[in-house]
N, C-alpha and C positions, 0 to 999 in steps of 0.2 A: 451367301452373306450370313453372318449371324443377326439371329434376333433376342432381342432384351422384350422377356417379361416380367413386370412387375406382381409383387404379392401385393395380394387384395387385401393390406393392412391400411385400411382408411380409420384412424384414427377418432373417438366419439369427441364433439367440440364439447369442451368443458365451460362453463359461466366464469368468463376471466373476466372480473370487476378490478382494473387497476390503472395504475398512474399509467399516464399518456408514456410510452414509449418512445425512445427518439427519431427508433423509424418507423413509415406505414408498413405493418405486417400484412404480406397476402392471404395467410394461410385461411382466416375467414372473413365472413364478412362484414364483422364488425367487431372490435376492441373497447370495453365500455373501458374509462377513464374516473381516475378520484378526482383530478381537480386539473386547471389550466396552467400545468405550471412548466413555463420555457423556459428561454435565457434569461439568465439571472441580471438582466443588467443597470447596471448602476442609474437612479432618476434624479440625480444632482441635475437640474434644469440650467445651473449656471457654466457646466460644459455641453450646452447644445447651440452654442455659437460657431457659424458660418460665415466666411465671407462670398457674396455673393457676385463670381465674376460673371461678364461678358462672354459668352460663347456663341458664336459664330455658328450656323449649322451649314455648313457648304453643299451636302451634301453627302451622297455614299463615297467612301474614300478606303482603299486599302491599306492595311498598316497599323499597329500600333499596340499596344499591352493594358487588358486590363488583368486588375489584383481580386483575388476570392478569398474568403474565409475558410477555412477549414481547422479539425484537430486532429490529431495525429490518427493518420490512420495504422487501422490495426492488419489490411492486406491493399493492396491494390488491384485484388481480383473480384470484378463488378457481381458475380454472382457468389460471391463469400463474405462484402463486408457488411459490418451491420452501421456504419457510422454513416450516418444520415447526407454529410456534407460531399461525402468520396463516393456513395453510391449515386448520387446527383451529377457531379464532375465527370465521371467517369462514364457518363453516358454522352460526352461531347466526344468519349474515344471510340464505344464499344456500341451499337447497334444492334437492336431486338428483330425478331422476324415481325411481328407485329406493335402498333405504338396507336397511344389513344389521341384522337383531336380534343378542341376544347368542348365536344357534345358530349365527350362518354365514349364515343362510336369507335370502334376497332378497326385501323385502317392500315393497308401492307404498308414495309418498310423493308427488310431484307426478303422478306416475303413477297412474289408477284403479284400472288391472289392463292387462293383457296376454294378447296371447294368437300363437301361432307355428301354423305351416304345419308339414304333416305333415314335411316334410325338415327340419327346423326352418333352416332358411334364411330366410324372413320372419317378421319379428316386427311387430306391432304392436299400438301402445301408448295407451293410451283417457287423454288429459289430465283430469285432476279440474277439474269447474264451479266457480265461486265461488272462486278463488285470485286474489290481486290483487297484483300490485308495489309495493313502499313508496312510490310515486309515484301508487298509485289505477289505474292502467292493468292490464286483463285479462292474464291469463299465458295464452301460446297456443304452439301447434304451433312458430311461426315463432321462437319463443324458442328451444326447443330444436334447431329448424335452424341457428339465429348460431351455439349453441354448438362446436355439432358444428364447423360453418364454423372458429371462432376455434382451436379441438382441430387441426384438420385442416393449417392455415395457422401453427402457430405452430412451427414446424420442430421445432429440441429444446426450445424453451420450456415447453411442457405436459409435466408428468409422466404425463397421462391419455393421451398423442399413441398407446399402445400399447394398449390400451383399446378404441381403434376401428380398430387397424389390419390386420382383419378385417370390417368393412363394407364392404361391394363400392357400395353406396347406399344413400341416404337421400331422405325422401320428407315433402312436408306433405300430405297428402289434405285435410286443411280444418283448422279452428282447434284442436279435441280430437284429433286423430285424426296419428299421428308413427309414419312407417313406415320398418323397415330393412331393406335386403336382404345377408347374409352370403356373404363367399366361398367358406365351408365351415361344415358347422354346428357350433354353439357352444351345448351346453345353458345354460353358465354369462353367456350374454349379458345377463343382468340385475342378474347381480352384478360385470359389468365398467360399467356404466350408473350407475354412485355417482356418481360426479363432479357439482360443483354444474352449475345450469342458472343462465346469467345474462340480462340482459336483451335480446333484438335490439334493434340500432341500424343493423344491414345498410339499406339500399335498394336492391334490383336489379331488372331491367327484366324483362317478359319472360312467357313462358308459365311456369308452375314445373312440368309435366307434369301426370298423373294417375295414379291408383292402379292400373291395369291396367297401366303399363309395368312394375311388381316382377315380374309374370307373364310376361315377354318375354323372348325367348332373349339369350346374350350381344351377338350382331352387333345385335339390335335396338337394346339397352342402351346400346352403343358409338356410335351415330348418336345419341346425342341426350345424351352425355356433357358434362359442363363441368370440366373439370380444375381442380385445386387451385390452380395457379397465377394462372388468372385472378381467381377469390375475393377472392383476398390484396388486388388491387385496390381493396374495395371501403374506402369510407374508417371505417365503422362498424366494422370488425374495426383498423384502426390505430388508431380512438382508444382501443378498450379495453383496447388492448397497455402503454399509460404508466402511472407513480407516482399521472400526476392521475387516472385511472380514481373515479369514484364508484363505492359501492358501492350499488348497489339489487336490493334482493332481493324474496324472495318469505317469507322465514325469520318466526321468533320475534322477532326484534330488527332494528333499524333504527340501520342507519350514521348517527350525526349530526356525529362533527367527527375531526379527523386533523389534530394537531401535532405534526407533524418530530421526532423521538429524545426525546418524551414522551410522550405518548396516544395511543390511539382507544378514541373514547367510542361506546356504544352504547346506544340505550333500547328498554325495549320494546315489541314492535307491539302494539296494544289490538286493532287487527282482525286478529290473526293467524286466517286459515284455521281452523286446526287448534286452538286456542287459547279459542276462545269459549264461554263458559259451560261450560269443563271443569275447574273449581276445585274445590278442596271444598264451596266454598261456595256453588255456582256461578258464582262469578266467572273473570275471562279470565286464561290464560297466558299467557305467565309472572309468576309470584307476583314476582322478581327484578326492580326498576324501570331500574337502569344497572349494564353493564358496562362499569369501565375497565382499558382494557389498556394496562398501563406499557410504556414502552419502556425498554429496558437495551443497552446498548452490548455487553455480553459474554453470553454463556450459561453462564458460570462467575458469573455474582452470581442465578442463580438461587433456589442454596441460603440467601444470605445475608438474600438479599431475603422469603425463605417465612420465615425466624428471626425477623426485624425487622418483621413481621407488614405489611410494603410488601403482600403479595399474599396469596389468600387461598386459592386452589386453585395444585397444582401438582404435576405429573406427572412420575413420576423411576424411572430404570433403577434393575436390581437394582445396579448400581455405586454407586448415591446414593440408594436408599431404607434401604438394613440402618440404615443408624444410626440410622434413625427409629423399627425397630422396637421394639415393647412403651413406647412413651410414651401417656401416660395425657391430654397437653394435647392431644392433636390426635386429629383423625380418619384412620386409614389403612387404607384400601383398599387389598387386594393383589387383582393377574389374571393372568393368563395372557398373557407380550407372546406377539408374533411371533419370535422368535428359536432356531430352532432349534437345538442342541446333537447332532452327530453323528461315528460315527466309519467312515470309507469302505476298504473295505476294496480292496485292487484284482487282482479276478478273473484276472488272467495270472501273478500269481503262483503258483510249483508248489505250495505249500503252501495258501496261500487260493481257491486254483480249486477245492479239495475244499470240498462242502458242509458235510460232516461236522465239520471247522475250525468253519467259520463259526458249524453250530449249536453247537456246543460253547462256544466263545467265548458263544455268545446264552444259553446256561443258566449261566454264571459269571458273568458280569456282571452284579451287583448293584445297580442305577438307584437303590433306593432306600434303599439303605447308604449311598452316595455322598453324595447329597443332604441324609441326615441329617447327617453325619458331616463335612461340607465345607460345605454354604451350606443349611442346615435354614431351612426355609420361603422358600427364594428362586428354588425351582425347581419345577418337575410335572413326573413323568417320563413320557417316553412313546415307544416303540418303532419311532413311525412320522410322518411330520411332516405329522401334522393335529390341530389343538389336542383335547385331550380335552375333552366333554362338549358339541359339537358337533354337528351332525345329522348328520353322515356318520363320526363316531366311533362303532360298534357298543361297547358295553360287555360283551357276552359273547362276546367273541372271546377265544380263550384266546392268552395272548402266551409267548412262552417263558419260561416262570416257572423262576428259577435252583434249580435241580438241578443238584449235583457232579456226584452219581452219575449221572446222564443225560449229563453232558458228557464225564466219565470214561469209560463205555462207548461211545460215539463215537468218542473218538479209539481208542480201542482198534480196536473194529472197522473203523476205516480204514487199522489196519497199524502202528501207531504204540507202540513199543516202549521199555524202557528199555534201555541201553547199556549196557555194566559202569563209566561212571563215574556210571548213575543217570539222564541224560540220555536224554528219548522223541525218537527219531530213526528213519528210516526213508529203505529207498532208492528213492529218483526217477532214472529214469534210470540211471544208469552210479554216479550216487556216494550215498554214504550222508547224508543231510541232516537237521542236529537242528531239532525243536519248535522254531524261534527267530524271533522277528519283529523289524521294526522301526516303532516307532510313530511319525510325523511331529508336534513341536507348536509353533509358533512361541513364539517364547520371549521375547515379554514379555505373554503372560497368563497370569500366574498362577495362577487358577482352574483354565483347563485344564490347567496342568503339576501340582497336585494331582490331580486328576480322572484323571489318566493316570499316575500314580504309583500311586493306588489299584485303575485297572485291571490294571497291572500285577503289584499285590499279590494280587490274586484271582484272574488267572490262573495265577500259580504256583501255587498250590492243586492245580492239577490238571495240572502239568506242561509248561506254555506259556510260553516264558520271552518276554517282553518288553525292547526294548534300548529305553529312550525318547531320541531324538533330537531338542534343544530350537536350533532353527535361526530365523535370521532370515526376514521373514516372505517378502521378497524368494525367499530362494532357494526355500522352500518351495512356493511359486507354481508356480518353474519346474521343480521333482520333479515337481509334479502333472500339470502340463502335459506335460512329457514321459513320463509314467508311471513315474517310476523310483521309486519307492513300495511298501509292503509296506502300511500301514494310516496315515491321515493325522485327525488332530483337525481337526474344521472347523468353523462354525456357519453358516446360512441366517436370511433372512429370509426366510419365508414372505407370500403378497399373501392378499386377501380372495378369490381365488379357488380352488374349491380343484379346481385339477388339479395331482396331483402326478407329470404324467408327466415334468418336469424331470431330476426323480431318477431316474424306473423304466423310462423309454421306450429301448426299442433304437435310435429317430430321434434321440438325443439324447446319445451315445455321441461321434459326429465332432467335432460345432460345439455342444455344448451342454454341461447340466450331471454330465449319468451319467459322473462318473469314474469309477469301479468299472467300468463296462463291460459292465453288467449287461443280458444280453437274455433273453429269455423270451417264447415267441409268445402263451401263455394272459398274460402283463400288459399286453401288445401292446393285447389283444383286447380287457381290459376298463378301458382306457384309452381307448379309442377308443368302446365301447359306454357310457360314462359321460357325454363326450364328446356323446353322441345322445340320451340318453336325459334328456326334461324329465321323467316322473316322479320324484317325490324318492323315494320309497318303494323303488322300483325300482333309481336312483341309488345308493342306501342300500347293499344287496345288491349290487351290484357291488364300493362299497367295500370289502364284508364279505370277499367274493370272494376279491378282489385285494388285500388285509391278511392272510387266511390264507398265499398264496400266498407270499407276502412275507416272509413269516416262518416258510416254511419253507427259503425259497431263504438269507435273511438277506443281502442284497449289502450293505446297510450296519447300522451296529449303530446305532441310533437311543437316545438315552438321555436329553433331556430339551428341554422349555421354559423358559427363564426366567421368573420374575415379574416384572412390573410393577408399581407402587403407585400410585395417589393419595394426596396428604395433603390434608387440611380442617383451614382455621381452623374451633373448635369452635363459632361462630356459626353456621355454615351447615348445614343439617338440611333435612331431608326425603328423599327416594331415593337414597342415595350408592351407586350401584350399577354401578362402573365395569367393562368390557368388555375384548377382545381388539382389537375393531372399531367400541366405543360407550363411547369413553372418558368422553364424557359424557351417558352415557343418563340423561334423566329431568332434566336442565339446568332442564326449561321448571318446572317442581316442586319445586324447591330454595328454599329461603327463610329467612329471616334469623332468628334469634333473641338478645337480648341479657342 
């Protein structure tokens, strides 16, 4: 068999400060963001009129079509597009070997199970029997090898290209059986393993190796390498790079037609795998017979389009769901997005290098004042950026629960005094310097500039005077970047993985995202022991660890996640139980009622 080794070009993570992109990028672990800005959609209040029928829920029932949004896409090949809407849809066609529950936790799907080498360096991964292609042809090892190949070969084209860009090699040992070897270990390698798997179309010549070379030092490895480049060659990876791309999957549903800036129609698969005789009734999933996905020229006729009942689910930022809230015509799901809401504080400051600051600051600040008091039900608050109620969110961790009085005695006992104009000031150095900060917040979102008007109402409370400083976002950037910063409003997007040493790592200080500057050799230590460690349990306790730790250091003030929502036309019933990471968990189960 041949074997594909990868160059050890691991790419250094650069401090990308910028506007929310349209889709969640893998490649790290977090994408900070300038501002919350989604679909554009029109708040004319007097087209949010509905009439409110009668619906019937009888029950699960087979049959019937519902309508999606989407905009043109730019392929129909699930590990090539970038458009947010068709990478979504197209996971009702195309199947991951692994897929996340609503914990976080990485559970099989094309994959039987798994299992890793004590260094966890080797993984390897047991194909499920009995899966078929919408074409009737067995799904095998070599499937998963294209994919990889097509990941590997599509330069910046794949949003997943970072995903495996810690595979040292990959391996088919026979038809079930898809072996990886890493260039350092990676506990979370199964929850970088989402991405769809599509069909091989490769032909190449040749021995493909065997499973005792993973076991082989690097010079051995290095003789019997095939670089990426050659790959690209083959002509089975260029056809599935084009628009004309069929889609054939392994999923719930089956590709049947694609017309240009109107449709794609989808039905679904009677012999789905996973699907057969799991009804209520016992009959086969999905109860849902076609999905049609509209095409729309703009992402701003979203809104208009879910009013005029053109579509019938549709997914919307906390910027475009409030208006929906407390309507009685429609179904709405709120979750937990990915977007974290934080404030970084930058440790070379004389003032914020004291702990005693920082905790102080973490006992006045009130997350969930804020939230009431400013965007009530649009937010979860959380201290630390991992979604709450998560497997690696411990719930008895105690968080710095706001206490004046605890904040008050801190800065006391760090020397911090009134002045005779009343002013807590104290000497650094050679000169006497007052309580006084300055808070960074780009100044066209105005959530944040509430948000930090508020913080800054509550740290007077206790004698912290706050300047708020509302700058373009431009220049903002380059305060950050140069450090010229006292505490700066930011938000992140968090990936489906969750290492958060972006934030917390000392390696991550130079060329990455710790601007705060934050080092500590005990977070070091269990970032790296998280890092190695496949027990979750174990995993768990460390988080636990390295979240006390954290919060007694406070390098950044953590204060919330936003909501996300679904909406549902009220015909559609059955599991509406949307996710962080399973926006449409339970799809195969939804069904019609009139």
């Amino acid at each position: 068999m041949k074997k594909i080794l990868l160059k050890n070009n691991v790419l250094k993570k650069a401090v990308l400060i910028i506007m929310l992109f349209v889709i969640n990028v893998y490649i790290t672990s977090c994408n900070f963001y300038m501002d919350n800005i989604y679909e554009d959609i029109d708040n004319d209040d007097e087209q949010l009129g509905f009439v409110v029928d009668d619906i019937v829920d009888m029950g699960p029932v087979k049959g019937g079509q519902i309508n999606l949004f989407s905009t043109p896409p730019d392929t129909l090949n699930p590990v090539l597009t970038k458009n947010a809407y068709i990478k979504d849809y197209l996971a009702f066609v195309f199947e991951s070997l692994v897929e996340l529950d609503k914990k976080q936790k990485p559970v099989p799907l094309l994959a039987e199970n798994w299992e890793v080498s004590e260094d966890l360096l080797v993984w390897t991964f047991r194909l499920r029997d009995n899966v078929y292609w919408h074409d009737g042809t067995p799904f095998t090892s070599e499937d998963v090898k294209f994919t990889f190949d097509l990941i590997l070969n599509s330069g910046d084209d794949s949003i997943y290209k970072g995903n495996i860009e810690n595979i040292e090699s990959y391996y088919v040992e026979n038809d079930k059986i898809f072996k990886i070897k890493l260039f350092e270990p990676d506990s979370f390698t199964p929850e970088r393993l989402i991405f769809p798997i599509i069909k091989s179309a490769a032909k190449f010549t040749g021995d493909m190796g065997n499973a005792e070379d993973l076991a082989a030092g690097e010079d051995e490895l290095e003789d019997n390498n095939m670089e990426g480049e050659e790959i690209a060659a083959g002509e089975g990876i260029e056809a599935a790079t084009g628009i004309d791309f069929k889609p054939i999957g392994t999923g719930p549903y089956v590709f049947k037609e694609y017309k240009k800036d109107e449709y794609i129609l989808l039905e679904s698969n009677e012999k789905w795998w996973k699907g057969i005789g799991e009804g209520e009734k016992g009959e086969n999933l999905p109860y849902i017979s076609r999905i049609n996905i509209k095409i729309f020229k703009k992402n701003s006729s979203v809104g208009d389009a879910f009013q005029s009942n053109k579509v019938d689910v549709v997914h919307m930022s906390r910027a475009a769901w409030i208006r929906y809230n407390g309507r009685m015509d429609i179904t709405l799901k709120r979750y937990p997005s990915n977007e974290f809401e934080f404030i970084a504080f930058n440790l070379s400051n004389d003032i914020l290098k004291e702990t005693e600051i920082r905790k102080a600051i973490a006992y006045t600040v009130d997350r969930t004042k804020i939230i009431n008091d400013i965007m009530p039900g649009e937010a979860v608050a959380s201290e630390f950026p991992v979604i709450p109620d998560t497997w690696m969110y411990d719930t008895n961790v105690i968080s710095n629960e706001v206490s004046l009085e605890k904040a008050r005695a801190l800065i006391s006992e760090s020397g911090w005094e009134e002045n005779r104009n009343g002013v807590l000031s104290k000497r650094i150095g050679w000169r006497n310097v007052p309580l006084e900060l300055e808070l960074l917040v780009n100044n066209d979102n105005d959530t944040r500039i509430k948000v930090a008007e508020e913080i800054k109402k509550q740290l007077s409370s206790v004698g912290i005077t706050v300047n708020i400083n509302k700058v373009k976002w431009d220049e903002l950037n380059k305060r950050v970047k140069d450090g010229k910063f006292d505490m700066v409003f930011l938000g992140c997007t968090i990936t489906p993985v969750a290492d958060i040493s972006f934030l917390y790592s000392s390696k991550e200080i130079e060329d990455g995202f710790n601007i705060a500057g934050y080092s500590r050799e005990a977070v070091d230590s269990y970032l790296e022991l998280i890092l190695k460690e496949n027990d979750y349990s174990r995993k768990k306790a460390f988080f636990t660890n390295l979240r006390n730790i954290i919060n007694q250091d406070v390098p950044y003030l953590g204060l919330y996640f936003y909501n996300d929502a679904a909406l549902y036309n009220k015909k559609i019933k059955g599991i509406l139980n949307p996710g962080t990471w399973t926006k449409y968990e339970d799809y195969t189960r939804w069904y019609l009622s009139f």
